[in-house]
TORKOL-4160 file (C-alpha; in steps of 0.2 Angstrom, whole numbers, padded with zeros to 4 digits, m for minus):
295
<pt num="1" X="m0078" Y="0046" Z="0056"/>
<pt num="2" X="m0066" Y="0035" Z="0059"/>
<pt num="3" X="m0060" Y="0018" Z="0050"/>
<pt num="4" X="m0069" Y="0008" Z="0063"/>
<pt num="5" X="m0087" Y="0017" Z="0061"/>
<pt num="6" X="m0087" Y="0009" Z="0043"/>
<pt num="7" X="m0089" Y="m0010" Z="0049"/>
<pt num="8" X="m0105" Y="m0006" Z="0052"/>
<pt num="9" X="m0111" Y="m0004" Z="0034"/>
<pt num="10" X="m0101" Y="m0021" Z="0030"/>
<pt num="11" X="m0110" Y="m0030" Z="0044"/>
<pt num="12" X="m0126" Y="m0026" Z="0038"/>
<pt num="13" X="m0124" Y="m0031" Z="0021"/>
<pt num="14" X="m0117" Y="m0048" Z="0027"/>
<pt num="15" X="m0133" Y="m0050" Z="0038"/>
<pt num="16" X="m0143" Y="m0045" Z="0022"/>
<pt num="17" X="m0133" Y="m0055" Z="0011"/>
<pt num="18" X="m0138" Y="m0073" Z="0023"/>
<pt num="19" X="m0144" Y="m0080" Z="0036"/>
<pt num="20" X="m0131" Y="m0091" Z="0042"/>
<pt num="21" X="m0113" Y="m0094" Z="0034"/>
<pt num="22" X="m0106" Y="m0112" Z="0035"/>
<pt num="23" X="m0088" Y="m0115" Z="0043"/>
<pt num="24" X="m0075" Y="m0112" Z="0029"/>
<pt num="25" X="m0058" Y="m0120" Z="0027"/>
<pt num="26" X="m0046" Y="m0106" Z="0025"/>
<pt num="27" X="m0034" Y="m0111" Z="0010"/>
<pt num="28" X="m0015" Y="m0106" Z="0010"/>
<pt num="29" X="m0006" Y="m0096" Z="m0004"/>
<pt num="30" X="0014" Y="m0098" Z="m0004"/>
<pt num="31" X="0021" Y="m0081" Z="0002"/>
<pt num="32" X="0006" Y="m0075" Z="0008"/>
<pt num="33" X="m0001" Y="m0085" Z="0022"/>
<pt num="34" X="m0019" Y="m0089" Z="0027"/>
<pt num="35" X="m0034" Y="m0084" Z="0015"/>
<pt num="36" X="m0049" Y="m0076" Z="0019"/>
<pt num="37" X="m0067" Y="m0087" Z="0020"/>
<pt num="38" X="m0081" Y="m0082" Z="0010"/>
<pt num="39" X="m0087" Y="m0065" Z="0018"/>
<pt num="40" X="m0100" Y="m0053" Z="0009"/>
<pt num="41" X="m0095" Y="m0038" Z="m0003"/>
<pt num="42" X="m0097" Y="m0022" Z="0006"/>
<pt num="43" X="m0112" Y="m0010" Z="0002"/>
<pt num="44" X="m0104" Y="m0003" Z="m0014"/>
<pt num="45" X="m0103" Y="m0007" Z="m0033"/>
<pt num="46" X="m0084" Y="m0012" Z="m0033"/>
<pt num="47" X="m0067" Y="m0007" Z="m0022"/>
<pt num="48" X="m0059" Y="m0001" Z="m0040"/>
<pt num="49" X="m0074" Y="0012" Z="m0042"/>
<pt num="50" X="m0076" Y="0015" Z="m0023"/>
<pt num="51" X="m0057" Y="0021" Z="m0027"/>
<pt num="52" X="m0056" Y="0029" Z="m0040"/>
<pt num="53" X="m0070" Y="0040" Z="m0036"/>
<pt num="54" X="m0065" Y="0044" Z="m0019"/>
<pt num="55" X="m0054" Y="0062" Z="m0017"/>
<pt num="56" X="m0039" Y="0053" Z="m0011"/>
<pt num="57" X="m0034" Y="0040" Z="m0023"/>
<pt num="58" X="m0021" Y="0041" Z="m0034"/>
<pt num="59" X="m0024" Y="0029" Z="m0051"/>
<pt num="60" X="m0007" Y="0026" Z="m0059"/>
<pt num="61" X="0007" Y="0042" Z="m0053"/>
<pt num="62" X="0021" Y="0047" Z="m0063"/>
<pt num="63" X="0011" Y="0036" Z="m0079"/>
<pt num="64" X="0016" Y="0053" Z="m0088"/>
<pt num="65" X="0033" Y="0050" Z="m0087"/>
<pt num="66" X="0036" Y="0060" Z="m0067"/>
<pt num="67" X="0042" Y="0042" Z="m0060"/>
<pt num="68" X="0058" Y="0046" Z="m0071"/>
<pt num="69" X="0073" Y="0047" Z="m0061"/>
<pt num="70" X="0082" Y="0057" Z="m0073"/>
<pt num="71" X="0070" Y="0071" Z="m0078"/>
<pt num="72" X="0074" Y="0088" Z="m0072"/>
<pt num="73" X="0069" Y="0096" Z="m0056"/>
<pt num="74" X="0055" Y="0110" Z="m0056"/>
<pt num="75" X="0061" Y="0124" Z="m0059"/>
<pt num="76" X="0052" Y="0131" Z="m0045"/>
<pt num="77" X="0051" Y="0129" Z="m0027"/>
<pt num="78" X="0035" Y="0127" Z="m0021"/>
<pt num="79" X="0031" Y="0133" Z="m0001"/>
<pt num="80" X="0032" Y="0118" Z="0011"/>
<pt num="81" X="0018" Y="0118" Z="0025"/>
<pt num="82" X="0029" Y="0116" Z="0041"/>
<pt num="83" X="0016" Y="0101" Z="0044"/>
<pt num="84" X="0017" Y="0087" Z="0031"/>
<pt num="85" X="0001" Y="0087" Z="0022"/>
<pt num="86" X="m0003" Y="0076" Z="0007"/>
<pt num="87" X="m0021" Y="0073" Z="m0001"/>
<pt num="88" X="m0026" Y="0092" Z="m0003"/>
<pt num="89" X="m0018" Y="0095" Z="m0019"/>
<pt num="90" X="m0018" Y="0075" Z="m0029"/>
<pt num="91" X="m0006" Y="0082" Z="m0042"/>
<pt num="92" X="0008" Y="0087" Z="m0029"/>
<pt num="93" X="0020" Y="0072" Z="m0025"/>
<pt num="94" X="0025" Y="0069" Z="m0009"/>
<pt num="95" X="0042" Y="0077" Z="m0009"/>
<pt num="96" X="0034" Y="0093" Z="m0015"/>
<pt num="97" X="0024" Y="0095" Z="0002"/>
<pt num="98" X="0038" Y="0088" Z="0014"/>
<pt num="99" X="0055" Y="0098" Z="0022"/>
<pt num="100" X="0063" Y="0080" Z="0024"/>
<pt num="101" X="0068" Y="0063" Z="0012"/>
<pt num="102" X="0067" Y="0049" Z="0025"/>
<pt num="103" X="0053" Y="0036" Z="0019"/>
<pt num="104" X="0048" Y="0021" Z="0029"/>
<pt num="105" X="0041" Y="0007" Z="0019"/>
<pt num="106" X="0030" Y="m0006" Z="0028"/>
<pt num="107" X="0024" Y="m0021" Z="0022"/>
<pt num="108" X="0020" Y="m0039" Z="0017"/>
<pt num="109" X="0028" Y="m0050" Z="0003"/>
<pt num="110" X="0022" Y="m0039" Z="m0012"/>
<pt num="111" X="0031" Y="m0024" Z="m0007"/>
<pt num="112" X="0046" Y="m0037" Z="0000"/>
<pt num="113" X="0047" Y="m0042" Z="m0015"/>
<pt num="114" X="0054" Y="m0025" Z="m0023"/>
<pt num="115" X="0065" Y="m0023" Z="m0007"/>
<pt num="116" X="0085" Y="m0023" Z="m0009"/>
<pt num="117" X="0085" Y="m0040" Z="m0002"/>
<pt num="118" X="0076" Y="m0045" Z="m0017"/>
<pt num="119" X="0070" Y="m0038" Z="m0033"/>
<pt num="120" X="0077" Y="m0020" Z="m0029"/>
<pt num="121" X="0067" Y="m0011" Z="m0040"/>
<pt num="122" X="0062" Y="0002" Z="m0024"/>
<pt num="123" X="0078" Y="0008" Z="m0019"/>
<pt num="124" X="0083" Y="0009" Z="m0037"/>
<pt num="125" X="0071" Y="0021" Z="m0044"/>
<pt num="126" X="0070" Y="0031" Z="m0025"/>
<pt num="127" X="0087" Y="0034" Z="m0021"/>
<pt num="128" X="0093" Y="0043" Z="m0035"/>
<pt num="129" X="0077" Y="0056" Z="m0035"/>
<pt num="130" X="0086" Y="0058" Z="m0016"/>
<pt num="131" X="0074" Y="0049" Z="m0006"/>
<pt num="132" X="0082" Y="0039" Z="0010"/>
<pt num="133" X="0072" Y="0024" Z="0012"/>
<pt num="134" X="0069" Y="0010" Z="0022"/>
<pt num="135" X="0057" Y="m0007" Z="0017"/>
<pt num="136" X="0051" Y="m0015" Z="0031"/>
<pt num="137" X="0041" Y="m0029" Z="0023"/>
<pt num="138" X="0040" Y="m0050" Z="0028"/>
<pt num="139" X="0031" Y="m0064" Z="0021"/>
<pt num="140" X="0013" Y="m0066" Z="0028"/>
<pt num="141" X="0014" Y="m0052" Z="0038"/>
<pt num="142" X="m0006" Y="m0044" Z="0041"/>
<pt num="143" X="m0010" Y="m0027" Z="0047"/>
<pt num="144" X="m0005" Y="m0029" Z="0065"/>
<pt num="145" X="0013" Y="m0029" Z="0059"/>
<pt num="146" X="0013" Y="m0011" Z="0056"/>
<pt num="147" X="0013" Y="m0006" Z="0075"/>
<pt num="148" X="0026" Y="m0018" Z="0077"/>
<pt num="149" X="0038" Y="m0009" Z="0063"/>
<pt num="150" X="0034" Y="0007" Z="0072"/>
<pt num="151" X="0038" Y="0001" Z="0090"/>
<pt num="152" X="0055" Y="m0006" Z="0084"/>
<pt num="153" X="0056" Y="0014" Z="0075"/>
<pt num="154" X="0051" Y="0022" Z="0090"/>
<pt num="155" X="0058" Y="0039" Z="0092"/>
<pt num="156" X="0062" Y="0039" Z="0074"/>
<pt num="157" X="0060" Y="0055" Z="0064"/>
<pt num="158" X="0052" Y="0050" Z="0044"/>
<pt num="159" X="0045" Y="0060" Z="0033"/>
<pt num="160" X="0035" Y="0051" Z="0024"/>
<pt num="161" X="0027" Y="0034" Z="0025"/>
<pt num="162" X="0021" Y="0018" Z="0011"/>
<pt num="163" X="0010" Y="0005" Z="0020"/>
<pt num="164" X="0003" Y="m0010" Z="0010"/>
<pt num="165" X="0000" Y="m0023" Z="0023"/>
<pt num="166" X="m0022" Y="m0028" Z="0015"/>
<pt num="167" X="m0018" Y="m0045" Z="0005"/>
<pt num="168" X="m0016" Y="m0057" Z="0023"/>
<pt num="169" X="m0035" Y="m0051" Z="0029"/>
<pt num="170" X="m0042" Y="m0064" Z="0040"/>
<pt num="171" X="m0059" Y="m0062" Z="0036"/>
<pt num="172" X="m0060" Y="m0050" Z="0053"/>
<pt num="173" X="m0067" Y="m0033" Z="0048"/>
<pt num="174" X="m0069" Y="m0023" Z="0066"/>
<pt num="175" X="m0049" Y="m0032" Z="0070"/>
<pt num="176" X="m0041" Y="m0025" Z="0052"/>
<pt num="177" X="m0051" Y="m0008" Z="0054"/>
<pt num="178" X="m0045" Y="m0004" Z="0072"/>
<pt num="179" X="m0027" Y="m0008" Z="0068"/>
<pt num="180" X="m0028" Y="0003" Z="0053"/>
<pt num="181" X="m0034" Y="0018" Z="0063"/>
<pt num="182" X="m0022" Y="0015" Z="0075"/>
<pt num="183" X="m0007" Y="0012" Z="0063"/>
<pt num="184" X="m0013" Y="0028" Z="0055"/>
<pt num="185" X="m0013" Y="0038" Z="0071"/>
<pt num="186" X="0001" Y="0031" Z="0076"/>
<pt num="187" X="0011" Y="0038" Z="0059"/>
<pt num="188" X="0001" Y="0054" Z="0061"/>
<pt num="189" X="0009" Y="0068" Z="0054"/>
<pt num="190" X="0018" Y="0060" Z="0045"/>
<pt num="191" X="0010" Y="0058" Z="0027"/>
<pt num="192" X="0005" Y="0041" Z="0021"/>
<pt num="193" X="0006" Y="0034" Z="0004"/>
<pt num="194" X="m0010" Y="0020" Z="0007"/>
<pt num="195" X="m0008" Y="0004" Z="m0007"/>
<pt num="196" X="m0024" Y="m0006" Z="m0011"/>
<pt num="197" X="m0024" Y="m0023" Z="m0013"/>
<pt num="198" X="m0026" Y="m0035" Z="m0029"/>
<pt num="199" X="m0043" Y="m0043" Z="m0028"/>
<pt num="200" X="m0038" Y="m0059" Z="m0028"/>
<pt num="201" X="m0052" Y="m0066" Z="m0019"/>
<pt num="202" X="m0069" Y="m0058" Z="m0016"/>
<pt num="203" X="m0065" Y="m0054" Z="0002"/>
<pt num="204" X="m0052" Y="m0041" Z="m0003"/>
<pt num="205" X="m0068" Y="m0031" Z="m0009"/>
<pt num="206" X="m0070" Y="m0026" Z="0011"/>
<pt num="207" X="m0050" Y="m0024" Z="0012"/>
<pt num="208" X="m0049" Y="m0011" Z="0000"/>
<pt num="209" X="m0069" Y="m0004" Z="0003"/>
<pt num="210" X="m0060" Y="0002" Z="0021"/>
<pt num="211" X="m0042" Y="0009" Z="0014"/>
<pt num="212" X="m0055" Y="0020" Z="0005"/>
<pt num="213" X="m0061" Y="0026" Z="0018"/>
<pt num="214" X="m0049" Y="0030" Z="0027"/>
<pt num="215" X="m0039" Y="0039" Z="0013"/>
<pt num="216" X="m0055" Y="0050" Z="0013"/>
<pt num="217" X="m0057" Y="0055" Z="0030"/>
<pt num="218" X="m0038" Y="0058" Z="0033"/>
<pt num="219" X="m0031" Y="0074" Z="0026"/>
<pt num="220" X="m0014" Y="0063" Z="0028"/>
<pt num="221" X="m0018" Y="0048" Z="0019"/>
<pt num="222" X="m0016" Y="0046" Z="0001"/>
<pt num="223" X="m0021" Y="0030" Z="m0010"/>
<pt num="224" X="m0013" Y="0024" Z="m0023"/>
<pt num="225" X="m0022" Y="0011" Z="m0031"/>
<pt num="226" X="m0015" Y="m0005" Z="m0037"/>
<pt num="227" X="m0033" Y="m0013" Z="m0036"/>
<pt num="228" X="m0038" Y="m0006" Z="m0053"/>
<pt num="229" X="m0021" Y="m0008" Z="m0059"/>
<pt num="230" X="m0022" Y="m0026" Z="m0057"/>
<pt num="231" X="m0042" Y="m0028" Z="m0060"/>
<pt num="232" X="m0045" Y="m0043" Z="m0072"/>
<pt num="233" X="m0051" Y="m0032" Z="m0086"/>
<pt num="234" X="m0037" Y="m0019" Z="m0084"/>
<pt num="235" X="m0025" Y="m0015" Z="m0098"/>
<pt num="236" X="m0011" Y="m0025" Z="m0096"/>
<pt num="237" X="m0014" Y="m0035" Z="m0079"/>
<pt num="238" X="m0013" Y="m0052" Z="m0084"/>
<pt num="239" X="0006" Y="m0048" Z="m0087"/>
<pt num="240" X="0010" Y="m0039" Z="m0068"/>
<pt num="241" X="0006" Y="m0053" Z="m0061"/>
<pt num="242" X="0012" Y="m0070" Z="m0059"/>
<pt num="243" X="0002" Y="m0086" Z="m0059"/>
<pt num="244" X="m0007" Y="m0084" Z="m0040"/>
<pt num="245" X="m0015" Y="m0069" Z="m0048"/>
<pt num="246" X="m0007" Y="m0060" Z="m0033"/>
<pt num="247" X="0010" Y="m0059" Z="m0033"/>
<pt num="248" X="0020" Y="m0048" Z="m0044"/>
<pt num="249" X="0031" Y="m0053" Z="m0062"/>
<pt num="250" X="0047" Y="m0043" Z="m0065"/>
<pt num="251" X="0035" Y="m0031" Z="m0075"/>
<pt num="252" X="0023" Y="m0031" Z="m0059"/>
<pt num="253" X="0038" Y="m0026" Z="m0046"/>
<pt num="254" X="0041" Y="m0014" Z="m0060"/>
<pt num="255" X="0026" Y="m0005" Z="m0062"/>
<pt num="256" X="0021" Y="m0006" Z="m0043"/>
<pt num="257" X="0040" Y="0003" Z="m0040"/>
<pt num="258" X="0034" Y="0016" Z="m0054"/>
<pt num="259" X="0018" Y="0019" Z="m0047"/>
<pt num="260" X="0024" Y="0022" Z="m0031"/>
<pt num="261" X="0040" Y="0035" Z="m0035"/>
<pt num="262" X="0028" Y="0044" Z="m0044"/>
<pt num="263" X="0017" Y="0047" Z="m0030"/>
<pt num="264" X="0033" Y="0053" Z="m0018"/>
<pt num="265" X="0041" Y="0062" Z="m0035"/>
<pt num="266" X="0058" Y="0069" Z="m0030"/>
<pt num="267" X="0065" Y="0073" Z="m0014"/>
<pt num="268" X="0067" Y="0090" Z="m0006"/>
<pt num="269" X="0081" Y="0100" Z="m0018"/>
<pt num="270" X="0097" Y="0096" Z="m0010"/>
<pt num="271" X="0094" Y="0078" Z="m0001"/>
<pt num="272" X="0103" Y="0064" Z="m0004"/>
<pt num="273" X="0096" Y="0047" Z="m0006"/>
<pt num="274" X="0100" Y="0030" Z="0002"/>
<pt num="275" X="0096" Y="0012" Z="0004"/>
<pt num="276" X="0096" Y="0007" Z="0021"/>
<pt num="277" X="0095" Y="m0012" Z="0030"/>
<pt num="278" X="0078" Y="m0015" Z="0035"/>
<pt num="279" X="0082" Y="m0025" Z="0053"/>
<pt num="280" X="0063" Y="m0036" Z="0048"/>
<pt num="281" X="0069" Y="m0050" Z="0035"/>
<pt num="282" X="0059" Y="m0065" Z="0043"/>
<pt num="283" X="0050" Y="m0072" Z="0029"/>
<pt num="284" X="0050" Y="m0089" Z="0037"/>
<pt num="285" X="0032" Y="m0088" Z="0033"/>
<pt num="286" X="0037" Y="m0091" Z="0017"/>
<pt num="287" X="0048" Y="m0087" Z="0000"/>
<pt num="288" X="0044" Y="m0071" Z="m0011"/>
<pt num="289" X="0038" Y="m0081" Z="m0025"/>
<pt num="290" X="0047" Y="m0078" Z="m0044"/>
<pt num="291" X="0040" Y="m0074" Z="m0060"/>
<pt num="292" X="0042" Y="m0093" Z="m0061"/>
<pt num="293" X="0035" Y="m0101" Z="m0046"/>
<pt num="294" X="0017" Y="m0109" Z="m0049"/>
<pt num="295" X="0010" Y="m0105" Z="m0030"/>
């Protein structure tokens, strides 16, 4: 089943939910574009349960202390599959199952925001566990702008790939699913590291309602999730975010840079890591907001 064959539940439960839907006007958030109308929840409790219960999401990686860039190697070398596989075994991080350390990062201002071009936080706890990474993220950018990261790639050889591209949904569930199964395809087999999104309005519910499901049907696709991370009543959220209830604080870029180099772990023994110039640094949409900013 694909992405795309999920709509259906979320169109029924729209059509159960009412009748008719009046016009919305969409409001605007600085640094994130356009946001979503009033659309219906989709047909399960929450997004954070629908994740966390789901086989391939991964709460809060290297919590344990893993996302440390100084702690020691393993002593032992596990067997890599010649074909990158990650979700079988939630425990292994990414450079455990891979024979490379190139990691393409796509995404909007959230993951922009830990870039080299601003907070830095990324590259500075991936490149010394020997990952080479690249962060493609711009302002306001919604999931079509993952095809266009990989068509300026093409021919590229990665090893591994972060995609967060769910806070600028536009309401459009069947449009955001098709690109998601083609964007995933399209990175296929290359392993996936999946980020959920902060609800920060209702409609992120149907957002994060189809990652799950297609961290679940893809042997490939991993979720972190940074939805329960950020939920309202989660431990510590009201200080990972700044006053949008969206965009990240320095603690925020922090623990979204932890959570992530604890899923990928250390790079294959012997690589070398590296920062390298994302050519996408358009954020004419907007400005990464600061801890400080207000919008």
């Amino acid at each position: 089943m694909t992405t795309l064959a999920m709509v259906a539940g979320l169109a029924l439960a729209g059509c159960a939910s009412s009748d008719a839907a009046a016009p919305v006007t969409r409001p605007t958030v600085a640094g994130v574009g356009v946001l979503p109308g009033t659309l219906a929840p989709p047909p399960t409790t929450s997004s954070e349960r629908v994740a966390a219960d789901r086989p391939g999401v991964a709460g809060d990686p290297g919590a344990d202390g893993s996302d440390d860039p100084d702690a020691p190697d393993d002593p032992v070398e596990s067997t890599r599959s010649p074909e990158p596989r990650i979700g079988v075994d939630e425990g292994r991080p990414l450079g455990r199952v891979v024979e490379g350390n190139r990691v393409l990062v796509i995404g909007d201002s959230i993951l922009a925001s830990i870039s080299n071009r601003y907070g830095d936080q990324l590259c500075g706890r991936l490149v010394p566990r020997g990952w080479v990474v690249e962060v493609d993220a711009e302002v306001s950018r919604s999931i079509g702008f993952g095809r266009r990261v990989l068509d300026r790639h093409d021919g590229d050889e990665w090893d591994g790939a972060v995609v967060m591209l769910g806070n600028n949904y536009d309401g459009d569930a069947v449009a955001f699913a098709a690109e998601l199964d083609q964007l995933l395809d399209e990175l296929e087999p290359v392993p996936v590291l999946l980020l959920n999104v902060t609800r920060f309005e209702p409609e992120q519910d149907e957002v994060n309602y189809l990652l799950a499901g297609a961290a679940e049907e893809r042997v490939g696709v991993r979720l972190l999730d940074w939805a329960s991370r950020t939920a309202e009543d989660a431990p510590g959220a009201d200080h990972l975010l700044t006053g949008d209830g969206l965009h990240l604080s320095t603690a925020g870029q922090e623990a979204l840079a932890a959570m992530i180099s604890g899923a990928l772990g250390r790079a294959p023994t012997g690589s070398e890591g590296e920062c390298l110039d994302s050519p996408f640094d358009d954020d004419s949409g907007g400005t990464v907001p600061r801890e400080t900013d207000e919008s």
